[in-house]
MARZANU-774969 format. One record per residue (C-alpha): x, y, z; residue in three letters. Coordinates in nm, 3 decimals. Layout:
N
NUGU        px        py        pz   residuo
NUGU         X         Y         Z       ALA
...
END
This chain:
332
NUGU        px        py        pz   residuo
NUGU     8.420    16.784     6.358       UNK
NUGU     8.441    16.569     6.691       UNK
NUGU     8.510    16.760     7.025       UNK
NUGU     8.665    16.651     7.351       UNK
NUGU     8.341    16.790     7.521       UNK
NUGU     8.485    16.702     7.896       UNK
NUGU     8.723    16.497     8.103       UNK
NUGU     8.675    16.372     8.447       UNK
NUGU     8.905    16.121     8.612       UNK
NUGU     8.816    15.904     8.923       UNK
NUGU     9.062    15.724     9.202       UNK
NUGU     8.999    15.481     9.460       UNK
NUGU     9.002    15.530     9.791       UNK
NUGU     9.336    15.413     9.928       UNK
NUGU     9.625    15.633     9.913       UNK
NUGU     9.999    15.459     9.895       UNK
NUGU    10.309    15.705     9.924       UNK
NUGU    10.577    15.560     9.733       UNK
NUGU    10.793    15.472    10.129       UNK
NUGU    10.465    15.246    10.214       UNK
NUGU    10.450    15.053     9.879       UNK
NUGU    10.813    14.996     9.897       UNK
NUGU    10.769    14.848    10.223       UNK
NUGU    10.452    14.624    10.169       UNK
NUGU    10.651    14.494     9.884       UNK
NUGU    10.948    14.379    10.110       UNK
NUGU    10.700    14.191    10.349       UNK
NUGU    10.576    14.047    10.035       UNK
NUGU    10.910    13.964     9.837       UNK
NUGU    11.135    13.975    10.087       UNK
NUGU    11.434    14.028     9.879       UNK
NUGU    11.597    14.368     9.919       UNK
NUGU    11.819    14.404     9.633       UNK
NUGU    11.527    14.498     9.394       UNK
NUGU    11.411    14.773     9.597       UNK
NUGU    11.609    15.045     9.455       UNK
NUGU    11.339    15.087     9.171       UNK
NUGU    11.091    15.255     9.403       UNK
NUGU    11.351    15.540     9.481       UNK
NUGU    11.424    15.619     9.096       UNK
NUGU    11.067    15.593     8.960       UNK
NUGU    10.960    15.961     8.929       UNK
NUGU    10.652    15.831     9.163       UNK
NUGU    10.607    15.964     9.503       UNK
NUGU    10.199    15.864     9.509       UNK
NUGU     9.966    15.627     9.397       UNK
NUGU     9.595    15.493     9.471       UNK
NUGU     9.462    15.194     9.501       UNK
NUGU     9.094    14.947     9.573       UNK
NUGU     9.237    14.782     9.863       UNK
NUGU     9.517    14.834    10.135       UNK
NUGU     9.825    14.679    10.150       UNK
NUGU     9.756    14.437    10.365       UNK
NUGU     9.466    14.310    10.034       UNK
NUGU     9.778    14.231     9.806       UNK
NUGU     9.979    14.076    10.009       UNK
NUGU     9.759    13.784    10.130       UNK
NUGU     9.772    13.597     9.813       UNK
NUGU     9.433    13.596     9.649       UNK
NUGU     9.395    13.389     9.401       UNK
NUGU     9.390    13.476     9.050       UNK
NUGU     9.011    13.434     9.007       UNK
NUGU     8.930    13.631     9.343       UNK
NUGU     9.145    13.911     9.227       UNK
NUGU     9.019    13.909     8.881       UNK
NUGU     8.618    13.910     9.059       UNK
NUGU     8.728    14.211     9.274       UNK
NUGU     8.840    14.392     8.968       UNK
NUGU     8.494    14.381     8.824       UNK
NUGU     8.334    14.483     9.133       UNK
NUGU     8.581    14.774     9.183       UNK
NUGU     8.617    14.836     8.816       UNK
NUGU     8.256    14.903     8.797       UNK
NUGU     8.188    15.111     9.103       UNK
NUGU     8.532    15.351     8.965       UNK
NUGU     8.387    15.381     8.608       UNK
NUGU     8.072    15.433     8.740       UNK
NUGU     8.184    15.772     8.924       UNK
NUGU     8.405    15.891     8.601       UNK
NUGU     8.090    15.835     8.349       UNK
NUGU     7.849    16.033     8.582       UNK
NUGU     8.114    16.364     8.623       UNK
NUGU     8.212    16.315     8.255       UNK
NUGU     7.843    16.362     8.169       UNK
NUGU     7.771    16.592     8.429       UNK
NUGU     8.034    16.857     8.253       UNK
NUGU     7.917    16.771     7.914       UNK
NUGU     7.555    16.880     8.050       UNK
NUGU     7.443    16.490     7.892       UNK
NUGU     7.300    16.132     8.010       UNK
NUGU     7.312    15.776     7.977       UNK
NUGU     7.020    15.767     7.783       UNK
NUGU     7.253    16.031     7.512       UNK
NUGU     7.525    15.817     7.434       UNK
NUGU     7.538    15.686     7.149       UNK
NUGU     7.864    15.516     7.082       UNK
NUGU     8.033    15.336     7.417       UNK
NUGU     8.409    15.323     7.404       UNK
NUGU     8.538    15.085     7.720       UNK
NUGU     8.936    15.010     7.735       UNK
NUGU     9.089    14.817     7.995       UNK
NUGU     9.435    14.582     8.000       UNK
NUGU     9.401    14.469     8.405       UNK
NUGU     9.095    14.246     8.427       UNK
NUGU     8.848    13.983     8.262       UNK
NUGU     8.524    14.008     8.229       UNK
NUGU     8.245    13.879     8.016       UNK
NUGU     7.976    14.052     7.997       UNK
NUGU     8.186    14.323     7.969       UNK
NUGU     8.233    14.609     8.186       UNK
NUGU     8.085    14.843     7.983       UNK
NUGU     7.750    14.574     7.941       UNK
NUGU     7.724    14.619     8.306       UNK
NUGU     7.733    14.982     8.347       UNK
NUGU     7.504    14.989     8.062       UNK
NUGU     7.260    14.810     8.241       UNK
NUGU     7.353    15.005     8.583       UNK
NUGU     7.308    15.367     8.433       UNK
NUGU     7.030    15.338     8.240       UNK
NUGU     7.218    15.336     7.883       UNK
NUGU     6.915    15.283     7.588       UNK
NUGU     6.906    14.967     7.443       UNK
NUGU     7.091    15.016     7.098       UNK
NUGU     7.351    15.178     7.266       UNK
NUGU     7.702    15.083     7.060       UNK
NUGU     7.946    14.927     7.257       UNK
NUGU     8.308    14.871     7.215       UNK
NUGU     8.522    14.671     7.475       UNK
NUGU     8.905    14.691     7.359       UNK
NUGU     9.134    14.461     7.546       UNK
NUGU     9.478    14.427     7.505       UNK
NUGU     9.602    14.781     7.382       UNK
NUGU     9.739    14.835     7.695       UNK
NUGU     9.893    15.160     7.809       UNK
NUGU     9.819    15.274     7.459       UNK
NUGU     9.441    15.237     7.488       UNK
NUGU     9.301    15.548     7.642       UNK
NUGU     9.466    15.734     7.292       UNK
NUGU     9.345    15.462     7.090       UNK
NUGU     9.001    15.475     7.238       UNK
NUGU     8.941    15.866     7.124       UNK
NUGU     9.091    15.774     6.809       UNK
NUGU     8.806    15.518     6.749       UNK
NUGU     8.541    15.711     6.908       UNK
NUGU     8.622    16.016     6.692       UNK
NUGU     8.553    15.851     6.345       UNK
NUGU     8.166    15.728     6.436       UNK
NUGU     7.822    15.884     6.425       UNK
NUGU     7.676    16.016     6.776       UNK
NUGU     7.790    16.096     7.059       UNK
NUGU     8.035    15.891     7.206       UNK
NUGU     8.178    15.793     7.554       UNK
NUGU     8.494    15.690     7.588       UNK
NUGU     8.591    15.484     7.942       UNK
NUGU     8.903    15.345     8.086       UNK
NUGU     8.959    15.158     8.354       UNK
NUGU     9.253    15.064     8.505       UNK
NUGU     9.305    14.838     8.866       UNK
NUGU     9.695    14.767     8.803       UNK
NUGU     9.736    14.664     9.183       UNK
NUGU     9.531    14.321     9.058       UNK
NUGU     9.849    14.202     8.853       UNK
NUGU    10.092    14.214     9.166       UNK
NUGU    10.215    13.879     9.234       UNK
NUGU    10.262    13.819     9.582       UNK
NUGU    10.538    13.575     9.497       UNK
NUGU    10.702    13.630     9.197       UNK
NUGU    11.035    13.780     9.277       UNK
NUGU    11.130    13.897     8.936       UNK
NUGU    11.229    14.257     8.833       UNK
NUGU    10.961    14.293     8.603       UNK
NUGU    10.741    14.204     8.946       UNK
NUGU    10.948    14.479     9.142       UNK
NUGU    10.919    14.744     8.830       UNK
NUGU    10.520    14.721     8.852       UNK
NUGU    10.498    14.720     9.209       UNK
NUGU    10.701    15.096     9.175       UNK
NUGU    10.544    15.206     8.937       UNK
NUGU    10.151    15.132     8.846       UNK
NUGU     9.800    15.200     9.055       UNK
NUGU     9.492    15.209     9.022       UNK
NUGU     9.242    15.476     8.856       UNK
NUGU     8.966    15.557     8.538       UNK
NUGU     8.916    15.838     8.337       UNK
NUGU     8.604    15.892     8.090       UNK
NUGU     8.540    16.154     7.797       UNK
NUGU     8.254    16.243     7.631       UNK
NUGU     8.277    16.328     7.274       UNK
NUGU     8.037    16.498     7.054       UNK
NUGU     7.991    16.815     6.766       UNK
NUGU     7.976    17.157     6.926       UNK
NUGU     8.269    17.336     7.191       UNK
NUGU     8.549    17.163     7.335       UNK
NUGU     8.874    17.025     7.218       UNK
NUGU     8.892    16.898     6.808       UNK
NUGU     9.048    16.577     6.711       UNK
NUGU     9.179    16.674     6.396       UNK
NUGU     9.324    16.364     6.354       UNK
NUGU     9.461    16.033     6.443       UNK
NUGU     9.706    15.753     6.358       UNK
NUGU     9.781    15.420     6.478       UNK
NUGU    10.138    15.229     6.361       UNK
NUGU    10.252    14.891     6.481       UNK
NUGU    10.631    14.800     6.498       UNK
NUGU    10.708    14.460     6.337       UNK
NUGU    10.945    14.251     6.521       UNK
NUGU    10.875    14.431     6.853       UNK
NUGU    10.570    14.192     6.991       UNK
NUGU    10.765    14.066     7.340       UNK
NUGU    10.868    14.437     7.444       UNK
NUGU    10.602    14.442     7.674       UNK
NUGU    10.283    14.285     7.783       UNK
NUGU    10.111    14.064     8.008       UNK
NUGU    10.175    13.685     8.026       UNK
NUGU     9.903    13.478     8.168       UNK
NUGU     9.965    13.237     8.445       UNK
NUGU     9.854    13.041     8.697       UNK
NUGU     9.826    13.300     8.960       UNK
NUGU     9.754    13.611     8.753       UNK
NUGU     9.880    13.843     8.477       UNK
NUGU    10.275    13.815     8.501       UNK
NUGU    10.411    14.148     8.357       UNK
NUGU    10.662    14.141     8.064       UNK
NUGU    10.837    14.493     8.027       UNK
NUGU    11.225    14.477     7.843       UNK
NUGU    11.460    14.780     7.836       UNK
NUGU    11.426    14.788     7.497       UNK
NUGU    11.097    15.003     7.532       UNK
NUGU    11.340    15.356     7.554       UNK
NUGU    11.516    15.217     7.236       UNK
NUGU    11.229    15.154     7.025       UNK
NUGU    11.086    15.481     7.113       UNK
NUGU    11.407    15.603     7.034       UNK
NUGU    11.400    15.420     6.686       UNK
NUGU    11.037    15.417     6.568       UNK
NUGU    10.846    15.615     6.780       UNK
NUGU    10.985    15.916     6.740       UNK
NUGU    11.003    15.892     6.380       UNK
NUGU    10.635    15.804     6.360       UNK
NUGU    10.563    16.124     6.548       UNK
NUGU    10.703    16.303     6.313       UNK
NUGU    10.554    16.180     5.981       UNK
NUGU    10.220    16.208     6.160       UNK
NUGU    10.285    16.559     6.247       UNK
NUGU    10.431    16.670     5.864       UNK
NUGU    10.122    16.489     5.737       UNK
NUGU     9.963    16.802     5.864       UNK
NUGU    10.176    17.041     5.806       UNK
NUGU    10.352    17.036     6.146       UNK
NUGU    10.646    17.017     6.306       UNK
NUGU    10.730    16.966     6.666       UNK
NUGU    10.790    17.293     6.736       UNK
NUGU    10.360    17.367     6.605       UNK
NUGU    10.270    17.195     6.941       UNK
NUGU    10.180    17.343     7.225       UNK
NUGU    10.092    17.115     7.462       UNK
NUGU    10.222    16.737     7.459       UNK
NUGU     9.961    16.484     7.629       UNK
NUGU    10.215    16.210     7.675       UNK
NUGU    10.173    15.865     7.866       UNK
NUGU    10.369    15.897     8.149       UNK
NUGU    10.536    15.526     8.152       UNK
NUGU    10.794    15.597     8.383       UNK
NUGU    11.106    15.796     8.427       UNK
NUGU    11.295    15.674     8.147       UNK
NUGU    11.005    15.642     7.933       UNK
NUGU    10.999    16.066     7.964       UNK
NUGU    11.352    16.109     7.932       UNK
NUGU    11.368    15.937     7.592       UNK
NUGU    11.079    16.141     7.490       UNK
NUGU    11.220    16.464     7.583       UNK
NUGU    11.612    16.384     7.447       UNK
NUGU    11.444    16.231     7.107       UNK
NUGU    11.149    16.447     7.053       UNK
NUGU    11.283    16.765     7.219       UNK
NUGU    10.997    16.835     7.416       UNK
NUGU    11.091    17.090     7.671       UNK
NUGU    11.126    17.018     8.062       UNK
NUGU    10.785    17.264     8.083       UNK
NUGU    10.586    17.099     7.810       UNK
NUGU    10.728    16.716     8.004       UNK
NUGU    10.594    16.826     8.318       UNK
NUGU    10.201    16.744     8.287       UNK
NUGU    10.338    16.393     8.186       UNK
NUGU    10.575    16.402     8.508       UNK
NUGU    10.331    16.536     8.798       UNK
NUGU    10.091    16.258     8.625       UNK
NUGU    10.345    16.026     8.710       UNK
NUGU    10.469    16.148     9.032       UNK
NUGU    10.090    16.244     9.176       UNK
NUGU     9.933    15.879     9.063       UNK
NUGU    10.164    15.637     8.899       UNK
NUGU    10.147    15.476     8.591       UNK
NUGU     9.766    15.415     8.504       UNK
NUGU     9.804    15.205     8.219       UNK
NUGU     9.585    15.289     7.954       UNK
NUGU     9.421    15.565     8.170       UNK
NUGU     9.735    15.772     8.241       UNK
NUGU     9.701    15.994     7.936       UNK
NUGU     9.367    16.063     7.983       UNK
NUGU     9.481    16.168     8.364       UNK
NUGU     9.756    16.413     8.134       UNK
NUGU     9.480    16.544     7.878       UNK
NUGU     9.260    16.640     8.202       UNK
NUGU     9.595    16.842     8.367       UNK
NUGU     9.673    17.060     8.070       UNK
NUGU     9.533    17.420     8.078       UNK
NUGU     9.534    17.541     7.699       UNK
NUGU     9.447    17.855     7.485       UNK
NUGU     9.226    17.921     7.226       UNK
NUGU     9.379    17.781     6.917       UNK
NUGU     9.629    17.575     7.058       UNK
NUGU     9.756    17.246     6.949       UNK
NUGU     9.800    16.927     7.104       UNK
NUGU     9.993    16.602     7.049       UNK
NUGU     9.853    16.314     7.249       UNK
NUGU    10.141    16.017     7.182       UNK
NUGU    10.084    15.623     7.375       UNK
NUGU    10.254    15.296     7.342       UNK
NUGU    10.131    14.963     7.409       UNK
NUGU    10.222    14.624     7.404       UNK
NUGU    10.203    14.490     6.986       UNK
NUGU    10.432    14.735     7.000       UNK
NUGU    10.240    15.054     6.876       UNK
NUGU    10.201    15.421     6.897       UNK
NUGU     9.866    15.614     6.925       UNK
NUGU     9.883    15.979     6.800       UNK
NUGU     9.600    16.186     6.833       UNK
NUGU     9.640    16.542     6.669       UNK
NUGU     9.400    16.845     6.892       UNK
NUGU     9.378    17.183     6.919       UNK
NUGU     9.157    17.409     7.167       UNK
END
């Protein structure tokens, strides 16, 4: 049975309290009306590559998108080396390599290049998934956990390289308060650690422009409707629960809930649909609060917060753009 055999997470260097980003983002956008989103985000903290005065000069799309490569590689970098530290492993061990990102371009891939920068053998797997979004850190272990070897799983996410320096749309303001910048790997292999029992992985027809990116001239333009709460509401939760009776479960079986924090309504649908208690929300919210919303990373940030028990159970639960659910099923 695959194990969760360790978790290490990685920020960059520049710290944002949630008063300074709502500033720089004035100076940028200079249009105050917008600016109430920063005050009822649930996010007092985030990190970022660069300082504030980096996004607001205007780089270009393909500057910005050349920086995230550099800076995506030197972040993952740190995560794979303390990820294989606590597994006791090396590069030259992996067999299967698991790379998800939604913020940045690159070809070769980010994973090629830290394959070549840590010494990874030559027939080592790789797997580059683009596009999942804020779902793909779930759907990552979900994939990793039904190959042969040992597997590392990476994500990567440099969300302050989508700010638009001139785009003075809410969906602009709503990613300005809410995402940063961060990576998180796992290594996962037979022997102790955390099981994935199981996993499952349902799309929502009729649901493809709830969220996204669109791509532009100047960069990745975000597209986020209010109808992400509602579908939750009306598919995700239900989902959740057929995954959990498929195994014998109900809500009340888990222990620990290893949900993507979103943002502040995101977590209030989940706990007035789902039930899930204010103690059992507040990994999910401290995520939030302490680092933002790390895209695809974020519940890989939760997963490395929660302190368990022998034999307890775990529901890890992500959305992303399509509009899908990831459920992974674990217990300790």
């Amino acid at each position: 049975m695959p194990r969760i055999r360790s978790v290490a997470t990685a920020l960059p260097p520049h710290r944002l309290d949630q008063p300074e980003a709502m500033e720089a983002c004035r100076r940028a956008l200079g249009d105050d009306r917008l600016l109430a989103v920063f005050k009822r985000s649930g996010v007092d903290t985030r990190y970022f590559a660069f300082p504030p005065e980096y996004y607001l000069n205007g780089h270009t799309f393909a500057e910005r998108n050349r920086d995230y490569i550099e800076q995506a590689v030197a972040l993952g970098e740190r995560a794979i080396r303390d990820a294989l530290a606590k597994a006791d492993a090396g590069p030259r061990d992996i067999d299967q390599f698991f790379f998800v990102t939604t913020t940045g371009l690159a070809t070769p891939s980010v994973d090629a290049r830290l394959a070549h920068r840590l010494g990874m053998r030559a027939d080592v797997c790789r797997n580059p998934l683009f596009g999942i979004g804020c779902a793909g850190g779930a759907a990552a272990i979900a994939r990793s956990s039904r190959v042969r070897g040992r597997s590392l799983v990476l994500s990567v996410e440099l969300c302050g390289q989508t700010f638009r320096n001139r785009d003075r749309s809410p969906e602009n303001y709503v990613g300005a308060a809410l995402f940063g910048d961060g990576a998180a790997a796992i290594v996962i292999d037979e022997g102790p650690g955390i099981e994935i029992v199981a996993s499952s992985s349902e799309l929502f027809p009729g649901t493809e422009g709830v969220m996204g990116w669109d791509f532009v001239d100047d960069g990745l333009k975000l597209v986020l409707t209010k109808d992400v709460p509602k579908v939750i509401e009306r598919d995700v939760a239900p989902a959740v629960d057929r995954f959990l009776a498929g195994h014998d479960l109900t809500r009340a079986h888990v222990d620990h809930f290893i949900l993507h924090p979103g943002g502040r309504r995101v977590l209030e649908t989940y706990r007035s649909r789902l039930g899930v208690s204010a103690a059992k929300l507040k990994p999910a919210r401290e995520c939030l609060r302490a680092v933002g919303n790390l895209s695809s990373a974020a519940v890989l940030f939760v997963l490395a917060s929660i302190r368990a028990k022998s034999g307890d159970v775990g529901l890890m639960a992500a959305v992303g753009p399509g509009f899908a659910v990831e459920l992974v099923l674990l217990r300790w």
